[in-house]
C-alpha positions, 0 to 999 in steps of 0.5 A: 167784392163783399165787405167779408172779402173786403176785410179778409183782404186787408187782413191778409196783406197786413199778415204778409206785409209784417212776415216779410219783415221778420228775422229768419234763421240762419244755423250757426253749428260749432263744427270743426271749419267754424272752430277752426277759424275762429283759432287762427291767430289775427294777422299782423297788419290787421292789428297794425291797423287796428293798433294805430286806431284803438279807441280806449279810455286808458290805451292810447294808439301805438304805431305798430311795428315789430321790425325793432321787437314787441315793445311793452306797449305794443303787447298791451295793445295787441293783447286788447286785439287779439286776446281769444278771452276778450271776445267773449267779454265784449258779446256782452256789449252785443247782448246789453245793445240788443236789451237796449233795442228791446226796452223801447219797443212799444207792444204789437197792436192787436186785430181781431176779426170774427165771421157769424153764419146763421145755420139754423132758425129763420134764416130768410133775408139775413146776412153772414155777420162779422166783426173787425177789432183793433186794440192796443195796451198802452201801459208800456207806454207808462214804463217805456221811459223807465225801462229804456234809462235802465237799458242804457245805464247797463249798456254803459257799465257793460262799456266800462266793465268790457274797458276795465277788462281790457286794460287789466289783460293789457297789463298783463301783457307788459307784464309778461314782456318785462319778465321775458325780456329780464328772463333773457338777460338773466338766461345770458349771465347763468350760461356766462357764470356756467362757462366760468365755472367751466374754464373753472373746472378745467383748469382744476382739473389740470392742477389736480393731475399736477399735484397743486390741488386735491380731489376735495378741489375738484369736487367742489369745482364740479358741484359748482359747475352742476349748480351754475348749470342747474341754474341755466337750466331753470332760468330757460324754463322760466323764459319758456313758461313766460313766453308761452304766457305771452303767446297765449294773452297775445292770441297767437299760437305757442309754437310762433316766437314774437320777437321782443324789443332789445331795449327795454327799460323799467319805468322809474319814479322819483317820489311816490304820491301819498295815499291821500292823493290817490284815494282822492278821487278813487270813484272816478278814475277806476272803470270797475268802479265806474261801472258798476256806479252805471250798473247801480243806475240802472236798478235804480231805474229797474225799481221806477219801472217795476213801480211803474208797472204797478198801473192797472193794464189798460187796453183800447180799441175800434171795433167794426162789426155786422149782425145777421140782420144787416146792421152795421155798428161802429164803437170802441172799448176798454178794457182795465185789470183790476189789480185786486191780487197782482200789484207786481209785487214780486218784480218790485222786491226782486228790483229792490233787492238786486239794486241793494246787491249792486249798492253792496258788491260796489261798496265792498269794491270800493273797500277792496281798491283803498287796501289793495292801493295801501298794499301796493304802496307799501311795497312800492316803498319797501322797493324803494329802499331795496333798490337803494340799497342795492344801488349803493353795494354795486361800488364795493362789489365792483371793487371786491371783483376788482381786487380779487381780479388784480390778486389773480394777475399777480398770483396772489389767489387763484382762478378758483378763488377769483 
């Protein structure tokens, strides 16, 4: 075999060798059967498992059983699973993971191979000339260290942000059990008030056809009756928009009932922390935060490596080669841009001023967190008293229904008044 065919052979079966390691296409069309599965709603004992083995900074694994009811902690826990909107939200973990890959990848090296047929002139007792090349750019090498902390800092705020999205739909999800579970109760006192006000009006009814009320009787007795069941009627639609709520942070179907659990109780606090206790330490606990302190990392980084990518780009390589003439020559070059225009002066203002954006949109976070914390103690603390002024008027109405129960036993008001 001749040193042409040698080379062409070698050259060859690098060339396959490297295709057989590519990717290859699959279609992914969003037709109706992809659609279609990717809406059916999770199955209970995959989230059972899966709630039993979340790994979460803030959520905590639960034992996941709806034989007793959805507990608060439940729904938050399966709303982490299931939520449709927070696939689309850890893709970014998929995208930020293949950035990582891609920073650390070194440049392809180069290979070069050119052939030289002599066609004219005296062409006795030459040969066919050619020339073989292998070179390299080996600045990424400079930026790769740089490019690759800058990856993995947004690979962390990704991680973050993806967390503290998380826990704000786990909370929403307590948060629309509470009020259903409420919602309920507060559906079984109107319809009790409703039939009151019915016993009420029947037996108004009754003393107007005996002469001992008027027709003004009656008629407050049914604007009463509309009222309490207007009230009914708006509090069954509350539950039924909460519901669908939950349903929908759950990623299940509007038409499945979840069953909710019968003892639900708010959470109490005796004594709330100052403000000062809170905010200390603020930074480090709110994963929004957090995130973005690793996002403004990664800029930092950003700018190294654009500042990096200011060296001239050199490139290396060994060159094989035979003239016409038979000789046979063996050598190396270099080649080094000269940045007389192009210093990257572009990449660097535009790292500069992102990384500025990031320092920005995280202090104007910060801003936000101390006054949305201030708001919420603030109303926390005007609850507070609510509550207890609340708590201390329960006795006199108990007292109030008390008396007027005892007037209408021995005749001294009536069922109406009562």
């Amino acid at each position: 075999m001749t040193g042409k065919a040698k080379n062409l052979s070698l050259i060859l079966a690098v060339f396959l060798t490297l295709l057989y390691g590519c990717a290859t296409y699959h279609p992914e069309p969003i037709d109706g059967p992809a659609v279609g599965d990717a809406l059916k709603p999770p199955k209970m004992e995959i989230i059972r498992i899966k709630a039993g083995a979340i790994r979460h900074p803030i959520l905590r694994p639960v034992d996941f059983d709806l034989r007793n009811g959805l507990s608060p902690d439940e729904a938050a826990v399966m709303a982490v699973i299931a939520n449709p909107a927070l696939r689309a939200v850890r893709d970014l973990r998929g995208i930020a993971g293949a950035q990582l890959i891609q920073a650390g990848i070194l440049p392809n090296p180069r290979v070069s191979y050119n052939l030289d047929i002599p066609t004219g002139g005296d062409k006795e007792g030459t040969v066919n000339g050619y020339g073989f090349g292998v070179g390299w750019d080996i600045r990424s090498l400079i930026t790769r260290s740089a490019r690759v902390d800058a990856a993995q800092a947004h690979a962390a705020s990704v991680d973050l942000d993806i967390a503290w999205q998380e826990w704000q739909v786990a909370e929403s999800a307590k948060l629309h059990l509470f009020r259903l579970f409420y919602l309920d109760r507060q559906r079984l006192l109107t319809k009790k008030a409703e039939q009151r006000f019915r016993e009420v009006l029947k037996a108004i009814k009754e003393s107007v056809a005996s002469g001992e009320r008027t027709d003004t009787d009656l008629a407050v007795a049914e604007v009463a009756l509309q009222q309490a069941h207007a009230s009914v009627l708006t509090t069954e639609k509350a539950k039924e928009r909460e519901r669908l709520a939950l349903n929908r942070i759950l990623g299940i179907p509007p038409d499945q009932i979840i069953p909710v659990q019968r003892d639900i109780s708010l959470p109490l606090w005796r004594s709330l922390p100052s403000e000062a206790e809170i905010m200390e330490g603020l930074e480090g606990r709110r994963l929004d935060l957090l995130a973005l302190k690793m996002g403004y990392g990664s800029r930092e980084a950003s700018v190294r490596a654009a500042i990096l990518s200011q060296f001239p780009g050199i490139s290396i390589g060994l060159n094989n080669a035979r003239d016409t003439g038979r000789i046979i020559t063996t050598g190396f070059d270099v080649s080094i841009d000269l940045p007389f225009f192009d210093r990257n002066q572009g990449r660097i203002a535009v790292e500069r001023a992102t990384r500025r954006r990031v320092f920005d949109e995280y202090i104007t976070r910060l801003f936000e967190a101390r006054s949305e914390i201030a708001v919420i103690l603030s109303d926390m603390k005007s609850l507070k008293k609510e509550l207890s002024a609340t708590a201390e008027s329960l006795p006199v109405l108990k007292n109030l229904t008390q008396t007027y129960k005892r007037a209408l036993e021995q005749g001294s008001t009536d069922l109406m008044s009562y």
